[in-house]
C-alpha positions in Angstrom: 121.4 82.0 111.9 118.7 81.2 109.3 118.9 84.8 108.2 122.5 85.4 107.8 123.0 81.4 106.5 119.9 81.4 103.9 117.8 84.5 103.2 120.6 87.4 103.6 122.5 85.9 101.0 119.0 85.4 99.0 118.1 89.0 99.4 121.6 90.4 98.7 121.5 88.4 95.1 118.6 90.8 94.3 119.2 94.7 93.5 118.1 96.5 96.7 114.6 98.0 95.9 113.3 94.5 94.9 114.7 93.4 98.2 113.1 95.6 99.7 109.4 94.9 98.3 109.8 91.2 98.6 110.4 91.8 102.3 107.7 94.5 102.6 105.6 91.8 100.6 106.1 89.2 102.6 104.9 90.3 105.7 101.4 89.3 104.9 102.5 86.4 106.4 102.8 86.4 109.8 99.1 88.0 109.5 97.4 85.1 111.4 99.7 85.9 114.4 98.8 89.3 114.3 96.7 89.7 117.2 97.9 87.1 119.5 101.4 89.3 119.3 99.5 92.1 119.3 98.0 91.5 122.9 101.3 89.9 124.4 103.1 93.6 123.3 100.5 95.7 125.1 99.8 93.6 128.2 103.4 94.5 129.3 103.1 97.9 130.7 106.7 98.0 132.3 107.7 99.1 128.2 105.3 101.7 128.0 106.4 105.5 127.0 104.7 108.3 127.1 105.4 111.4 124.8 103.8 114.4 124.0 100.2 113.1 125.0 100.3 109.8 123.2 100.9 106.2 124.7 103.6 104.5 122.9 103.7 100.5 123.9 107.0 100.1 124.3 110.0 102.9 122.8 110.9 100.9 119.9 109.3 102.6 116.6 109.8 102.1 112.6 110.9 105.2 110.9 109.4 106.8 107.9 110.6 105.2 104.4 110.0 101.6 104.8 106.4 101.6 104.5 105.8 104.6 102.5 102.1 103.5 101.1 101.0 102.4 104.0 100.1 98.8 102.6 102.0 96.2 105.9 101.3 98.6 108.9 99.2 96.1 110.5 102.1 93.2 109.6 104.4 95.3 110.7 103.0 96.1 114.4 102.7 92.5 114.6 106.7 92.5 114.8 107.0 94.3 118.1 107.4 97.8 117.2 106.1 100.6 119.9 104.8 102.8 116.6 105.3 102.7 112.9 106.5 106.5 111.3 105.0 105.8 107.2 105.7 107.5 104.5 106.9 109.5 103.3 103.5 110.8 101.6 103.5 113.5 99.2 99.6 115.4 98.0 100.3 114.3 94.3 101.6 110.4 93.3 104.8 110.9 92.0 107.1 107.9 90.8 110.2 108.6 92.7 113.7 109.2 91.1 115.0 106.8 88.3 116.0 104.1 89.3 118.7 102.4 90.4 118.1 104.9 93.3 119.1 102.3 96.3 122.3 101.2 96.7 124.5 98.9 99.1 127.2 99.1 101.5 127.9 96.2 102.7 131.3 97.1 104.3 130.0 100.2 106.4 126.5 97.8 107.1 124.1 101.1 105.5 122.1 101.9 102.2 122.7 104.6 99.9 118.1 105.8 99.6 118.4 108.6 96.5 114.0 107.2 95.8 112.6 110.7 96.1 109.4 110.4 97.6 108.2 107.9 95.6 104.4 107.3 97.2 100.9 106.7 95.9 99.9 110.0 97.5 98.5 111.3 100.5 94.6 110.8 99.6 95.7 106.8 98.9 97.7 106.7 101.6 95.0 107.8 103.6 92.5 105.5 101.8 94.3 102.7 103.0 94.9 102.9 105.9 91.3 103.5 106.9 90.5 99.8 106.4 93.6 98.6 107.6 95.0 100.7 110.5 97.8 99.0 113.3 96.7 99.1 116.7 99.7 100.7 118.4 101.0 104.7 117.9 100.9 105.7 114.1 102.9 108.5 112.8 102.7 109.5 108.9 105.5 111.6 107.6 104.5 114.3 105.0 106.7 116.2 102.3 106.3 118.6 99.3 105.6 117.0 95.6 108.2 117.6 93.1 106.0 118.5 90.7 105.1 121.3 93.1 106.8 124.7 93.1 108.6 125.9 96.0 106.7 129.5 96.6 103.3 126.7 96.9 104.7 124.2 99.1 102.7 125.2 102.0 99.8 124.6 100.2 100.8 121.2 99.2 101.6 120.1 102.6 98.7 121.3 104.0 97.2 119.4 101.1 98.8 116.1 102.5 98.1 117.4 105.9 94.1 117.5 105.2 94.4 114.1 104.0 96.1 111.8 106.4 94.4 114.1 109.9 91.9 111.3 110.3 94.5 108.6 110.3 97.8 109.7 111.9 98.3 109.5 115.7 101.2 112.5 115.0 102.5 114.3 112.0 106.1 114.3 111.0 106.8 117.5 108.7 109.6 116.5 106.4 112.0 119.4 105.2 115.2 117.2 105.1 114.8 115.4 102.2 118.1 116.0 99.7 116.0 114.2 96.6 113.0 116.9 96.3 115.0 120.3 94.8 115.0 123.0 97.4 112.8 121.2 99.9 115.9 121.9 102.3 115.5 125.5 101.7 112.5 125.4 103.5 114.5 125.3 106.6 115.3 128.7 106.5 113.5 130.4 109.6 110.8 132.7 107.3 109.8 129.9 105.2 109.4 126.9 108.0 107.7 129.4 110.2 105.5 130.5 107.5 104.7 126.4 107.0 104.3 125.6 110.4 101.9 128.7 111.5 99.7 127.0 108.8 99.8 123.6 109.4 99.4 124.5 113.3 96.1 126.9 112.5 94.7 123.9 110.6 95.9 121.8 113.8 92.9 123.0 115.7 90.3 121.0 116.4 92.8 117.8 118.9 95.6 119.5 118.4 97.8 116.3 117.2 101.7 116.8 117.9 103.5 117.8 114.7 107.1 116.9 114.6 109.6 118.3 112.1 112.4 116.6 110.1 115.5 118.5 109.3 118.6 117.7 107.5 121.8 116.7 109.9 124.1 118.9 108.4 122.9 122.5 109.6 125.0 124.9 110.9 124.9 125.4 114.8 123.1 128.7 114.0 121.2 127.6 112.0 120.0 124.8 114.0 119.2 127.0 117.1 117.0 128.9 114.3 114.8 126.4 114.1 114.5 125.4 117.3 113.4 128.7 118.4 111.0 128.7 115.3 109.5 125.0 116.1 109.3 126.1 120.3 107.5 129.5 118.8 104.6 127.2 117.1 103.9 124.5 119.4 106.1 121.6 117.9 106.5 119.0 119.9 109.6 117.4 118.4 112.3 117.4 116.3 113.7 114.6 113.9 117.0 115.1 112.7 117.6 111.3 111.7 118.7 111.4 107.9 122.1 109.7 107.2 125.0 111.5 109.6 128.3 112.4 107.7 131.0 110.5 109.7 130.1 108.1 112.8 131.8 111.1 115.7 128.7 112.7 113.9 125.4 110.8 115.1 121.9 111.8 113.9 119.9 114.0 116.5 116.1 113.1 118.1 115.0 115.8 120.1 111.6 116.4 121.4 110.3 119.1 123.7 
């Protein structure tokens, strides 16, 4: 009631990006309850899931894009969730697309995202949340700089891949992104083989699960292509979750 009475139409009276830092902002408050929510969330072990090695609280998690820098992970565990996905992170800074670049719909309930990747960068990113990491599963979503040509993007992610290791419980590989030009192309079954054999030789040492993030619209084919590519280097998911095209078309989580 208090939401839909007072602060949606406070929030809606503000262009959506500045919405959407005033509410990443304002997190710091619930801060001093932090820990006592904290402890009530884990002590309940009839939530718990447990996927590809790693001990999620309860199944409810926070995908990638809301907290892309990494700077309310610890505010934002404090609200429940079973993990937190943030980023998107790319290896260099980049500002995003110009802005306006989010946009509403209030009739269909959704939000038009055209940001781009906008992030501090992965060595930030990482940085930060070193001194101020959540105590439930973390995953950090990695994808290619703009600034970066396409025949080096496996260098770049294994750039950002380097740099958030230490801090990420998992690693979501993100290929799906319409707003970097021909990131999608890196779907194709040479070029996202190619990337993963890479990232997975790096993977060595504890083996974290990588997940990948591909676009919803493939082709049936194409989407089996993958599939056999991701099986053929160890992935343990797949995140098809970007905006579906109709509703009798629903995004697709799979993991393996």
């Amino acid at each position: 009631m208090v939401y839909r009475s007072l602060l949606r139409p406070i929030l809606f009276s503000l262009p959506p990006e500045t919405a959407h830092h005033l509410a990443l902002a304002s997190l710091s408050l619930i801060r001093p309850v932090h820990q006592l929510v904290a402890r009530q969330i884990t002590a309940n072990q009839s939530l718990r899931v447990k996927r590809f090695g790693l001990i999620f609280p309860n199944p409810v998690g926070l995908a990638a894009g809301f907290d892309k820098n990494g700077t309310a992970l610890r505010e934002l565990s404090a609200l429940g969730f079973g993990h937190i996905e943030a980023g998107t992170v790319t290896h260099h800074a980049q500002p995003g697309n110009p802005r306006p670049r989010l946009f509403r719909l209030p009739k269909d309930q959704a939000l038009i995202n055209r940001a781009g990747f906008n992030n501090d960068g992965a060595a930030v990113f990482a940085q930060r949340v070193r001194s101020s990491r959540p105590n439930i599963v973390l995953g950090v979503s990695i994808g290619k700089s703009k600034i970066t040509p396409l025949e080096n993007a496996v260098e770049d992610y294994l750039g950002s891949f380097e740099l958030v290791y230490d801090v990420a419980d998992y690693v979501a590989v993100n290929v799906s992104s319409p707003n970097t030009p021909g990131l999608r192309d890196l779907q194709g079954a040479g070029p996202l083989d190619g990337l993963l054999r890479t990232i997975q030789k790096e993977n060595q040492i504890s083996r974290k699960p990588i997940v990948v993030k591909i676009a919803p619209d493939l082709s049936l084919p194409d989407l089996e292509q993958v599939i056999v590519t991701c099986e053929a280097n160890g992935i343990a998911g797949i995140d098809r979750d970007t905006t579906p095209r109709s509703r009798r078309q629903p995004g697709l989580r799979t993991r393996f």
